[in-house]
TORTORTOR-314250 format. One record per residue: residue number from 1; residue in one letter; y, x, z of N, C-alpha, C, O in turn. Coordinates in steps of 0.2 Angstrom, whole numbers, plus 5000, padded with zeros to 4 digits. Layout:
N
[marza NUM, 'a', [Y, X, Z], [Y, X, Z], [Y, X, Z], [Y, X, Z]]
...
END
This chain:
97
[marza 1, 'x', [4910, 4907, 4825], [4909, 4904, 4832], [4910, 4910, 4837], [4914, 4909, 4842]]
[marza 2, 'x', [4908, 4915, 4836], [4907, 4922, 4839], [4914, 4925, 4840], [4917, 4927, 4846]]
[marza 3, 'x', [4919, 4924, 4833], [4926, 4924, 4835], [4929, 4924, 4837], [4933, 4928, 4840]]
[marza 4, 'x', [4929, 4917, 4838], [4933, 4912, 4843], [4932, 4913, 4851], [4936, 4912, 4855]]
[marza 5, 'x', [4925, 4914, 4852], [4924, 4916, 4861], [4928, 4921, 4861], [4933, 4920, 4864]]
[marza 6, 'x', [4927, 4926, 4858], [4933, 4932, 4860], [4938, 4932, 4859], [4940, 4938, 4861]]
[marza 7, 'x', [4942, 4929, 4856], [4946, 4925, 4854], [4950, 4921, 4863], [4955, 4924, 4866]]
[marza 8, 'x', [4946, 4916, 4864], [4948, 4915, 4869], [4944, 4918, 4875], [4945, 4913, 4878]]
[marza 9, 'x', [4942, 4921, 4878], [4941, 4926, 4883], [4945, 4931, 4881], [4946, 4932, 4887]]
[marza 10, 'x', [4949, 4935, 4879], [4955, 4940, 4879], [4962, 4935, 4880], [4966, 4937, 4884]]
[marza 11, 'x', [4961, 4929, 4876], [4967, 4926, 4878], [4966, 4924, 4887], [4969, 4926, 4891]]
[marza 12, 'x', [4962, 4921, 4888], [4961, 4918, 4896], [4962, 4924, 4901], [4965, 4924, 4906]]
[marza 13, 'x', [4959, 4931, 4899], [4961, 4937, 4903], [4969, 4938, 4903], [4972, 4940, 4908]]
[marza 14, 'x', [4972, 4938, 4897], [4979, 4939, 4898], [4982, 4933, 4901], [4988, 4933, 4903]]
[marza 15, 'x', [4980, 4928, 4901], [4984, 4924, 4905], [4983, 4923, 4913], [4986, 4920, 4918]]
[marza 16, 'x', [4978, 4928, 4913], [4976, 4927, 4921], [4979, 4934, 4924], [4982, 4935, 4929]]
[marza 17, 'x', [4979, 4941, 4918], [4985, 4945, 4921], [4993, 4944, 4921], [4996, 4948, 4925]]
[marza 18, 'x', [4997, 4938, 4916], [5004, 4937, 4917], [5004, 4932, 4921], [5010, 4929, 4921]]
[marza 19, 'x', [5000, 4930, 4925], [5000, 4922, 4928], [5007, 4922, 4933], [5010, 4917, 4935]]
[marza 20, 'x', [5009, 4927, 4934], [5014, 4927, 4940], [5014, 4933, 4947], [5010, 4938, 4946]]
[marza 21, 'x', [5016, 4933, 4950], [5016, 4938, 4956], [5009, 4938, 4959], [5006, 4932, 4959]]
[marza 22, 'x', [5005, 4945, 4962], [5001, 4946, 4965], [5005, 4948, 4972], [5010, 4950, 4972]]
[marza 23, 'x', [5000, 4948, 4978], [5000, 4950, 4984], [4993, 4951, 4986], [4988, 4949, 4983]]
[marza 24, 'x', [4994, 4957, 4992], [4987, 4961, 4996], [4990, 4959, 5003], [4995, 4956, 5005]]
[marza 25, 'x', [4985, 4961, 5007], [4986, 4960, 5013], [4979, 4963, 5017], [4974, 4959, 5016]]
[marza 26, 'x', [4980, 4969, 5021], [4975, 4970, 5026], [4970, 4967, 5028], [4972, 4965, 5034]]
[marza 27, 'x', [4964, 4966, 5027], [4961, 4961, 5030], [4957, 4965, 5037], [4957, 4963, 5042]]
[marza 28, 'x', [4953, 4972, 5034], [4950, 4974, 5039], [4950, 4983, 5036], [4952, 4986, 5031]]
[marza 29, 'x', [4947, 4986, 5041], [4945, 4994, 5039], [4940, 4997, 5044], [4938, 4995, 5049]]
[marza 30, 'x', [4940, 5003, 5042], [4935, 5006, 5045], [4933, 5015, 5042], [4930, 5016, 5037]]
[marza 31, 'x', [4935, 5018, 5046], [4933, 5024, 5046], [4925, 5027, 5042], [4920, 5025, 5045]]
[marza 32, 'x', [4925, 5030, 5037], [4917, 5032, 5035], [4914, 5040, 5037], [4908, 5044, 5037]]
[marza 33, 'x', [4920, 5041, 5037], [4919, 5050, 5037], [4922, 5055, 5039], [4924, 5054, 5044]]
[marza 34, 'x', [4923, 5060, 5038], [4928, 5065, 5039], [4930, 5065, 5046], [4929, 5061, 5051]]
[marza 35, 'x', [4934, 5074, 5045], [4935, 5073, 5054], [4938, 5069, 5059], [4938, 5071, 5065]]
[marza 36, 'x', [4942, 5062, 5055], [4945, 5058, 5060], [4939, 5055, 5063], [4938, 5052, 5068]]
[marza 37, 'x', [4933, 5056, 5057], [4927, 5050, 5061], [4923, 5054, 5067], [4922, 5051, 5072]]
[marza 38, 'x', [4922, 5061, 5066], [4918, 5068, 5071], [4925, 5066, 5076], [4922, 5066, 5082]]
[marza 39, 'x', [4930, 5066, 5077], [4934, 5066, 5081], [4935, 5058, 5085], [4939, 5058, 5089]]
[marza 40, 'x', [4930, 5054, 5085], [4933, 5048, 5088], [4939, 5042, 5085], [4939, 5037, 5088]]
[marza 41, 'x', [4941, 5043, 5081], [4948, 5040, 5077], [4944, 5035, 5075], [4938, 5035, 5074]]
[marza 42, 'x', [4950, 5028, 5076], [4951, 5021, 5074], [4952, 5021, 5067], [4953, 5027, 5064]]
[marza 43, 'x', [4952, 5014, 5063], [4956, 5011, 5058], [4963, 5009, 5063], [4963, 5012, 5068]]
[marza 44, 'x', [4966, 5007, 5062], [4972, 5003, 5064], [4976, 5001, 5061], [4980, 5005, 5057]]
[marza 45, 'x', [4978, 4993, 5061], [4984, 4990, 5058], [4992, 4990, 5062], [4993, 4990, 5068]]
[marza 46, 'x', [4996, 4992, 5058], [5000, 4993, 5061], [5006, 4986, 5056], [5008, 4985, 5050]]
[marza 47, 'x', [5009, 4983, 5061], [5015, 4977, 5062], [5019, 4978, 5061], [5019, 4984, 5062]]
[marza 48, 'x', [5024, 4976, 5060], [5032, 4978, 5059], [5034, 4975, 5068], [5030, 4971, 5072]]
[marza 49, 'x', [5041, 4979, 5069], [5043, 4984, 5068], [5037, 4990, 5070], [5033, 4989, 5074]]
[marza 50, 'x', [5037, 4995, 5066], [5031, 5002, 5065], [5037, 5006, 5073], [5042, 5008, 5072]]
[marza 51, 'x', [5033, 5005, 5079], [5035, 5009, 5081], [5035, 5018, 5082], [5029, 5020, 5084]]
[marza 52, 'x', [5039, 5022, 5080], [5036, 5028, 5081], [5038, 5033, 5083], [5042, 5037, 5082]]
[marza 53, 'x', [5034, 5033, 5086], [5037, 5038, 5094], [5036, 5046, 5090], [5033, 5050, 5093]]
[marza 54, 'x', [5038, 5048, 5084], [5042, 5054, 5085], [5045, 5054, 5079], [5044, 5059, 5076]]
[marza 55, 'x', [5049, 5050, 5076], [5052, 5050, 5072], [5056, 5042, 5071], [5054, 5037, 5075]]
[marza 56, 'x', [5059, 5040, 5066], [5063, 5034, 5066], [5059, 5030, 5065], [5054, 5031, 5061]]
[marza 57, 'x', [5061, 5022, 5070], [5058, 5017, 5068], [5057, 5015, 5060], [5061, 5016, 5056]]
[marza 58, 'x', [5050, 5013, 5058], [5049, 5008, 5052], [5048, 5015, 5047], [5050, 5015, 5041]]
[marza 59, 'x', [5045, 5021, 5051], [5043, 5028, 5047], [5038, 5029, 5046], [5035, 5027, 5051]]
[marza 60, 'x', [5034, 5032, 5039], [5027, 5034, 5041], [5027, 5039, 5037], [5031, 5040, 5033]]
[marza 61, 'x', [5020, 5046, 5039], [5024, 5051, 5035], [5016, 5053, 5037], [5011, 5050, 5040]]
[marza 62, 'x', [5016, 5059, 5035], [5012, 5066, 5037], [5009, 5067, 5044], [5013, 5067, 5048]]
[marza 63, 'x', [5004, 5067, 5046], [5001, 5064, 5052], [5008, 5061, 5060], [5009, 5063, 5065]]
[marza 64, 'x', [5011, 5055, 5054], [5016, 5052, 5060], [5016, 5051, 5067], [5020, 5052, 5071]]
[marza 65, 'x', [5008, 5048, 5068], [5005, 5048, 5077], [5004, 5052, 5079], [5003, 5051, 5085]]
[marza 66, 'x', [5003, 5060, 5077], [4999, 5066, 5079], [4994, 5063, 5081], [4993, 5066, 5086]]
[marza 67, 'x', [4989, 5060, 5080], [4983, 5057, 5083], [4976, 5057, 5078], [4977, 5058, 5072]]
[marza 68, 'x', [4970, 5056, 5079], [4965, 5056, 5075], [4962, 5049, 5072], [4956, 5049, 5071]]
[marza 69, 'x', [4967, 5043, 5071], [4968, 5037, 5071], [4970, 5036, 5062], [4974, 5040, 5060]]
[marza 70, 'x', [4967, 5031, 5058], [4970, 5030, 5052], [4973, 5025, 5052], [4971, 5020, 5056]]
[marza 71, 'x', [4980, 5024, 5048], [4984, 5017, 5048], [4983, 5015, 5040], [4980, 5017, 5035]]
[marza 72, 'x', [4985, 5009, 5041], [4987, 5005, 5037], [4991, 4999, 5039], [4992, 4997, 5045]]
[marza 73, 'x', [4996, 4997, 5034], [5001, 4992, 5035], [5004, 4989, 5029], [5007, 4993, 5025]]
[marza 74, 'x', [5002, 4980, 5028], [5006, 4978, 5022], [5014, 4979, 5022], [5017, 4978, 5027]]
[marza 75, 'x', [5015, 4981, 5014], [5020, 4981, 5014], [5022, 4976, 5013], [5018, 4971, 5015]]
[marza 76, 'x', [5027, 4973, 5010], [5033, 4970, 5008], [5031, 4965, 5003], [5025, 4965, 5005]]
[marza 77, 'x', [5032, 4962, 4999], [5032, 4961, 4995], [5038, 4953, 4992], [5039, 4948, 4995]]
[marza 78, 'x', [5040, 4955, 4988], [5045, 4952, 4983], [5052, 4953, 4988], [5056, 4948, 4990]]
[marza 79, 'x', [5053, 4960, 4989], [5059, 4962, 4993], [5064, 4965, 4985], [5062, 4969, 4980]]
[marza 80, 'x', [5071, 4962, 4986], [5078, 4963, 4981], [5080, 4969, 4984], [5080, 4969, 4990]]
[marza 81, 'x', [5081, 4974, 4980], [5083, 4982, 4983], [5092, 4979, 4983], [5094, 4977, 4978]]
[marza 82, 'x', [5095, 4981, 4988], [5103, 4981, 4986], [5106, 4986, 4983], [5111, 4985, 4979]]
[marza 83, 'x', [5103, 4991, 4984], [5107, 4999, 4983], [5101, 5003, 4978], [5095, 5000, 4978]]
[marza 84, 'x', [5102, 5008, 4975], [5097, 5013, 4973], [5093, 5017, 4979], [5096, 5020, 4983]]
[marza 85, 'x', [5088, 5017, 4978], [5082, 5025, 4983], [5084, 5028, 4982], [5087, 5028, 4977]]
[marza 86, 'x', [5084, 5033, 4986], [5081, 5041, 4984], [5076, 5042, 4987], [5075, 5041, 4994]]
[marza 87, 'x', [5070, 5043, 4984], [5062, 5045, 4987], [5062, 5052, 4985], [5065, 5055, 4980]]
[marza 88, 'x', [5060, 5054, 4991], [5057, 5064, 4991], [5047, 5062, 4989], [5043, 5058, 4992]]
[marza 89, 'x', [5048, 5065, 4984], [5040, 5067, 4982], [5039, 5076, 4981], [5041, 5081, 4978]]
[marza 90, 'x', [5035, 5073, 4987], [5034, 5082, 4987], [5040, 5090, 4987], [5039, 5096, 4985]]
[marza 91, 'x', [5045, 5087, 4991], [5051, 5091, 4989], [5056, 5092, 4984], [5060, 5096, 4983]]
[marza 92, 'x', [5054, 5086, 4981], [5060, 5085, 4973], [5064, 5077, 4973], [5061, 5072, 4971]]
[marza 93, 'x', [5069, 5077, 4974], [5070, 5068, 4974], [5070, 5068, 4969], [5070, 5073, 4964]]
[marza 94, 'x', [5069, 5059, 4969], [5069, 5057, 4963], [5074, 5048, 4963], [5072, 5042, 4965]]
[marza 95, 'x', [5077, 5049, 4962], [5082, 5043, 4959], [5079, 5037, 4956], [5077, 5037, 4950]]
[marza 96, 'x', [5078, 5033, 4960], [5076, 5025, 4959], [5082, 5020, 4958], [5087, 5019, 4962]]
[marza 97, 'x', [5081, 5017, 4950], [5088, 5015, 4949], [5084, 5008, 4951], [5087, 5003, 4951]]
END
């Protein structure tokens, strides 16, 4: 009897990990510590189009706002790539087939 439970509880966990696509979505946030927090800094959600006033639209990078604010923003999801990446990690690209 003891078998069969774990038997189907491993089965029911894998069926609930290949069920199909997951999605996240921002729901809220909130700063706990450090010096964006000594500094006054927000959470902030940030919408598409990412406006950014010092670099290209729909950019985020390395303190982007110059500001003491943390962002967040959903990505994408179930986006068809047309073409290959190229991502820089850390000063090395790397080719996304």
């Amino acid at each position: 009897m003891r078998k069969s439970r774990v038997t189907f509880t491993a089965l029911a966990v894998i069926r609930l990990l290949t069920a199909g696509p997951a999605g996240a979505s921002i729901i809220d946030g909130n700063i706990t510590g450090g010096s964006a927090l000594s500094a006054g800094g927000d959470f902030l959600k940030l919408t598409l189009p990412l406006a950014n006033p010092l670099g290209p639209w729909n950019s985020v990078g390395n303190d982007t706002f110059q500001d003491n604010n943390l962002y967040g923003f959903d990505e994408a999801q179930n986006v068809a790539l047309l073409a290959t990446l190229l991502v820089d990690v850390g000063g090395t690209s790397l080719p996304l087939a």
